[in-house]
C-alpha positions as CSV (number, residue, x, y, z in Angstrom):
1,X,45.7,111.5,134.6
2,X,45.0,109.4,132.1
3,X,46.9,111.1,129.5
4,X,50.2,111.8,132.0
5,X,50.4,108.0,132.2
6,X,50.6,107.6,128.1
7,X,53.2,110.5,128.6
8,X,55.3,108.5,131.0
9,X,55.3,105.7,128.5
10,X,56.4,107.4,125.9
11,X,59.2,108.9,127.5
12,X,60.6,105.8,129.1
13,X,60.2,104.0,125.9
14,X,62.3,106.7,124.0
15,X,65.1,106.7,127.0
16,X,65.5,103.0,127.1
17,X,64.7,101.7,123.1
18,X,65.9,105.0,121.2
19,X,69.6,105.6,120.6
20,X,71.6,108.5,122.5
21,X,73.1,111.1,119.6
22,X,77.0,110.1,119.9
23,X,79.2,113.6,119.7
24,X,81.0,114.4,116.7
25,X,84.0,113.9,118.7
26,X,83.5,110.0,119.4
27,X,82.2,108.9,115.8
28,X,84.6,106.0,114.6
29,X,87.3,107.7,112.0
30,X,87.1,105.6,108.3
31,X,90.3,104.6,106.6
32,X,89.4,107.9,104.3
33,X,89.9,110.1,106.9
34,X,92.5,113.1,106.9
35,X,93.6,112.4,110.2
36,X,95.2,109.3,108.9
37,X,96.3,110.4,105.9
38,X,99.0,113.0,106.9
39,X,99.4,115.6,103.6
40,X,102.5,114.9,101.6
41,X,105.8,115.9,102.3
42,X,108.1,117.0,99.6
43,X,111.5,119.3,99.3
44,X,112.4,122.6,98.1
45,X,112.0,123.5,94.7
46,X,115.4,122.0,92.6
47,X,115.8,123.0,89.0
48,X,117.6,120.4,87.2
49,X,119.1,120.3,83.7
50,X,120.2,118.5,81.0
51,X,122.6,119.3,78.2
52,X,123.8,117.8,75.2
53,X,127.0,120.3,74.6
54,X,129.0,118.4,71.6
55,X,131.9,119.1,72.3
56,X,131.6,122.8,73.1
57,X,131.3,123.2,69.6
58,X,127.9,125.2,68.5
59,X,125.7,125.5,65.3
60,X,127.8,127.7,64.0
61,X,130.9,125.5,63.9
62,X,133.0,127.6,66.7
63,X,133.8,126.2,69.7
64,X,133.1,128.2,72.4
65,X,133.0,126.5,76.0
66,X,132.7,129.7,77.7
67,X,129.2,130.2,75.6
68,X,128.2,126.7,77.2
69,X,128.8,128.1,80.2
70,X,126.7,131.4,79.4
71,X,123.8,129.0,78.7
72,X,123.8,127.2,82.0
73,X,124.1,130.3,84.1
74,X,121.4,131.9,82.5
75,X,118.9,128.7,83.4
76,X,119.7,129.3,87.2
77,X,119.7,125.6,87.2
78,X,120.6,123.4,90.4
79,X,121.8,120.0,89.0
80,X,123.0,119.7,85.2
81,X,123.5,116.3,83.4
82,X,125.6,117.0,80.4
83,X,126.8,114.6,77.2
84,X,129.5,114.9,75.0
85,X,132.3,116.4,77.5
86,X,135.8,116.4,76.4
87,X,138.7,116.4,78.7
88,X,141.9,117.0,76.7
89,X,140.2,115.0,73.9
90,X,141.6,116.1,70.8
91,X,141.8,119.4,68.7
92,X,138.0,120.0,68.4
93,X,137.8,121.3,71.8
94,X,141.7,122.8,72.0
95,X,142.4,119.6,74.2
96,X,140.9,121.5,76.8
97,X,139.1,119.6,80.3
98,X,136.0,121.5,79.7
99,X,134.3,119.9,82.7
100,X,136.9,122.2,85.0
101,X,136.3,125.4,82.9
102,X,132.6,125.0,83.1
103,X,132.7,124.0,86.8
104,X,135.2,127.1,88.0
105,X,133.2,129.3,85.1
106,X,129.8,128.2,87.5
107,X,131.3,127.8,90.7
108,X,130.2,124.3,91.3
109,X,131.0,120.7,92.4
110,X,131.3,118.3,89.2
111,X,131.9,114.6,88.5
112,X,133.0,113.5,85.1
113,X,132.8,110.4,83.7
114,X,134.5,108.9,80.9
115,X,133.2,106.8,78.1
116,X,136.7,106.8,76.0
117,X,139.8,107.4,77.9
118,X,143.0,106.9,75.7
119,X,146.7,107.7,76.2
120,X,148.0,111.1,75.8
121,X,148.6,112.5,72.5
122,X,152.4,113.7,73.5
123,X,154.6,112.5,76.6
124,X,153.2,114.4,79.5
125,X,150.8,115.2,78.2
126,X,146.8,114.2,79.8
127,X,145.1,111.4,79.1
128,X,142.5,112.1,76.1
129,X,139.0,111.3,77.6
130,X,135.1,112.2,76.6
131,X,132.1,111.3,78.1
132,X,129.3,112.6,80.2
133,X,129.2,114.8,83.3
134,X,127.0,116.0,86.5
135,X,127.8,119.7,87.8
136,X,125.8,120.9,90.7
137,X,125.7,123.6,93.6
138,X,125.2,121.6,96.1
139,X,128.1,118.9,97.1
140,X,128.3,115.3,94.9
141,X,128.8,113.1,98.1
142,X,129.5,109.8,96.0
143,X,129.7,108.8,92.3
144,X,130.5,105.4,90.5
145,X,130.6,105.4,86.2
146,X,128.7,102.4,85.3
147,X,129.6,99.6,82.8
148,X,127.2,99.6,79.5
149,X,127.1,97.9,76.6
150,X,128.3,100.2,73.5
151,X,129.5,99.9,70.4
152,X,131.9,102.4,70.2
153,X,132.1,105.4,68.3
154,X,135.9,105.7,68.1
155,X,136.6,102.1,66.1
156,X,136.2,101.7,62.6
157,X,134.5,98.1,62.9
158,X,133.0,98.1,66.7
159,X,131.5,95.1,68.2
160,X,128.7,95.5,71.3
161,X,130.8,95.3,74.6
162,X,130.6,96.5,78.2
163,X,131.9,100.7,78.0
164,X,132.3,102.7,80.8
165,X,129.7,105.8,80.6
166,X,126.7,105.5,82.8
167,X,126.9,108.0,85.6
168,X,125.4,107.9,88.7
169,X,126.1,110.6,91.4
170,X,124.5,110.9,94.8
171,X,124.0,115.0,95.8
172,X,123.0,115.9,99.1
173,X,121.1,118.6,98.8
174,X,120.3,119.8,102.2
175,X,119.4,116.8,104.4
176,X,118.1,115.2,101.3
177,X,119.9,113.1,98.7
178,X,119.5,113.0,95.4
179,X,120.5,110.3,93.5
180,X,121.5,112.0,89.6
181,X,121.9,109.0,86.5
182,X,123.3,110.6,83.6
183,X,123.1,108.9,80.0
184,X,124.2,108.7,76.3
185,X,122.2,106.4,74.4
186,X,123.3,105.0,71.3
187,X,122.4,107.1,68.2
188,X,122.2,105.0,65.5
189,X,118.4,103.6,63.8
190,X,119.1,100.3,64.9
191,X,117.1,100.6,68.6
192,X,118.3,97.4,69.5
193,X,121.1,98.8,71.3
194,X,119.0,101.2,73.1
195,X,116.7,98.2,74.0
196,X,119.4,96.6,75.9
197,X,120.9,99.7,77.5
198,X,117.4,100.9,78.6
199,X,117.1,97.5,80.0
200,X,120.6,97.9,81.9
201,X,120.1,101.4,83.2
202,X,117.1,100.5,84.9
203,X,118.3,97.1,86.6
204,X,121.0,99.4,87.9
205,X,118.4,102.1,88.9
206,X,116.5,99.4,91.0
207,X,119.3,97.8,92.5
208,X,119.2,94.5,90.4
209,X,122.4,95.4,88.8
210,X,125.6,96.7,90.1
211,X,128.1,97.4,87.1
212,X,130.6,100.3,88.6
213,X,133.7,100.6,86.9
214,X,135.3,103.2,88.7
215,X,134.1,106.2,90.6
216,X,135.0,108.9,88.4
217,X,136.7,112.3,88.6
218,X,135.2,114.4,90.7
219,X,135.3,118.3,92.7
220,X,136.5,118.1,96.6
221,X,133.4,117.3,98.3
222,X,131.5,116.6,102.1
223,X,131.9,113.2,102.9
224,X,129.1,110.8,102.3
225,X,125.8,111.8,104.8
226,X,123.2,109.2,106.5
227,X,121.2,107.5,104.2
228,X,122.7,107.5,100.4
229,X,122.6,104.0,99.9
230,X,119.1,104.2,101.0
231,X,118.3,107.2,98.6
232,X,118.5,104.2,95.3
233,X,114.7,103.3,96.6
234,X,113.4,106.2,97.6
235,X,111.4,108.8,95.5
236,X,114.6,111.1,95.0
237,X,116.1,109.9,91.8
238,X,116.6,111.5,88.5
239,X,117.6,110.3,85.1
240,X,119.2,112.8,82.9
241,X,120.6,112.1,79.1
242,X,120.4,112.4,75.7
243,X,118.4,109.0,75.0
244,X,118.9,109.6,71.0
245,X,115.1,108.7,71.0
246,X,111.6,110.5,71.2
247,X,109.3,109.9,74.1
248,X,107.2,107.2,72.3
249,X,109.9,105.2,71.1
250,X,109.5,101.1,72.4
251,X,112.4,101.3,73.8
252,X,111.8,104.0,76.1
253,X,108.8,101.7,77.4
254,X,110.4,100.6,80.6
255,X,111.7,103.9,82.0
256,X,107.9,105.3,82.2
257,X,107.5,102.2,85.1
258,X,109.3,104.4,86.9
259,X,110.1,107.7,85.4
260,X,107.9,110.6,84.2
261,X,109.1,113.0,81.2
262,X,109.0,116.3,83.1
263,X,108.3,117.8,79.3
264,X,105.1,115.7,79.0
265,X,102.6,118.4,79.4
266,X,104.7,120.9,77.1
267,X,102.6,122.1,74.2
268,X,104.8,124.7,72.2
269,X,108.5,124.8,71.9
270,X,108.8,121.2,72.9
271,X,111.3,119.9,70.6
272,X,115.8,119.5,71.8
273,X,117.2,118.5,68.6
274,X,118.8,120.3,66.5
275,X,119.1,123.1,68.1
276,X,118.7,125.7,65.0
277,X,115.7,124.2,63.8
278,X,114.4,121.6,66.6
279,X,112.2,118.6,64.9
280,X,112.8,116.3,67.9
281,X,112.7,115.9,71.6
282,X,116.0,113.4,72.2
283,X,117.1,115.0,75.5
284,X,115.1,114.4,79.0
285,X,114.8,115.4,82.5
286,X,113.2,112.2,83.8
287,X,112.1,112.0,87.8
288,X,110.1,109.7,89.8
289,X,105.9,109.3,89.6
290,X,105.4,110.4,92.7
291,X,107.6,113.7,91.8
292,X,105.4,117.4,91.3
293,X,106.8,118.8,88.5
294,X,106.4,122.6,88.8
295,X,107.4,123.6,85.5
296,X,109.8,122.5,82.5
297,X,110.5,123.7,79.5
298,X,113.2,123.5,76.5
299,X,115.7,126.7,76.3
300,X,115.3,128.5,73.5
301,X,119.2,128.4,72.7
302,X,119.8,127.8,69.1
303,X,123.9,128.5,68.7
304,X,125.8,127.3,71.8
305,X,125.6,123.5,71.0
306,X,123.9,121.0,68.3
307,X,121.0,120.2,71.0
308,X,118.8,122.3,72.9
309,X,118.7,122.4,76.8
310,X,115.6,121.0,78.9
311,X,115.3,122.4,82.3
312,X,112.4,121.5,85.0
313,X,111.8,122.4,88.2
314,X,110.6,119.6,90.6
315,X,109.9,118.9,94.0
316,X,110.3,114.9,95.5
317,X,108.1,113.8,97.8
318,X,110.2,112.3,100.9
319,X,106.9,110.6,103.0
């Protein structure tokens, strides 16, 4: 009897003192937890491109737009940046608008922007322009050409002013737009320019800064979807260009706040410039931090133009 009683104790004391085990079910979740953490969301695959082309005018001294054209088709590439476009420039590209061949060549949307526009050579003629370009197979939706300080190229004694030249394009690549900047840098081994236009392009990129000086020519296109303007701030930008620097340059600093060289993980083959014997990477696909960067790599074309082509292939996150 005696020990039933000390039984009964011990039972009641367990029931009443002695936590119940709380299912799995009903535990509190932490901040860490998955379930509040949904796994990121990102878009298709997009291969992008950039392409110094001088001109159309290869290693070899021929011009040969149609070879340009070879190049790009062969890279299966989405969205191309390009540099040094002529449009009915002068005789080292036959005065030909090489932003039309290469677009009808590809069967794709373009917008061209010009850094030097001048007045035709003969009455009737076209205007003589050159400057950069974005093709792409999905439809450019809206574009402005942005104001930069240059000096210019085409003047025997040039003083730093505002130049036309810095393209931005929005394409709308399924429900998603992507916003495309395309740049020249200036090439000479003073980087003080590049300093300043560094510092331009990316109070533009963030909204700081609006500098448009016209919207530039572009292919018929959709009109513009939901959501482009919003499309400046979100993780869905991509700087393109020939920067006329390496990736450690100073004056590159202040596009890694941002940007990430998609070629920053290449070990072999790195190097854009020049393209027959390549000592230097000066051209860059450029997209956001929180961008996965699938692969990229630099084209192993050493005839169709002065620099080398980098292509990536990237997926933005849009959560």
């Amino acid at each position: 009897m005696r020990n039933k009683t000390w039984y009964l104790v011990i039972c009641t004391f367990m029931v009443v003192f002695l936590p119940a085990k709380v299912p799995a079910a009903t535990l509190p979740m932490t901040e860490s937890s998955s379930a509040l953490t949904p796994p990121a969301a990102y878009t298709r695959k997009i291969k992008i491109m950039s392409y110094n082309i001088h001109f159309g005018v290869g290693t070899d001294g021929s011009y040969d737009v149609a070879r340009v054209a070879k190049v790009i088709r062969r890279s299966r590439a989405d969205i191309i940046g390009l540099q040094e476009v002529d449009v009915h420039y002068s005789d080292r590209s036959h005065f030909d608008d090489e932003i039309s061949l290469l677009a009808q060549a590809l069967h794709m949307n373009y917008v061209f922007a010009p850094i030097y526009d001048f007045p035709q050579a003969n009455k009737g003629a076209d205007r003589r322009q050159s400057g950069v370009a974005i093709i792409s197979r999905y439809p450019i939706v809206k574009s402005y050409n942005h104001l930069q300080s240059r000096l210019s190229t085409e003047e025997r004694s040039p003083v730093l002013k505002p130049i036309p030249g810095f393209l931005e394009a929005v394409v709308q690549v399924n429900h998603t737009p992507i916003t495309v900047y395309d740049a020249h840098l200036d090439y000479r081994d003073d980087s003080r320019i590049r300093v300043l236009q560094v510092r331009e392009m990316m109070s533009i990129i963030s909204g700081q800064l609006s500098m448009p000086e016209e919207s530039g020519r572009r292919s018929p296109s959709i009109g513009v979807s939901p959501g482009i303007e919003a499309s400046r701030h979100s993780g869905t930008q991509v700087l393109l260009g020939d920067f006329n620097a390496a990736p450690g340059q100073p004056e590159l600093a202040p596009l890694y706040k941002h940007f990430q060289n998609t070629l920053a993980k290449c070990r072999k083959d790195c190097f854009t410039f020049p393209a027959d014997k390549p000592l230097w990477q000066l051209d860059f696909v450029m997209v956001p931090l929180s961008a996965h960067v699938v692969r990229a790599s630099v084209q192993p074309e050493p005839k169709a133009s002065d620099h080398r082509p980098v292509v990536a292939v990237v997926k933005f996150r849009v959560n």
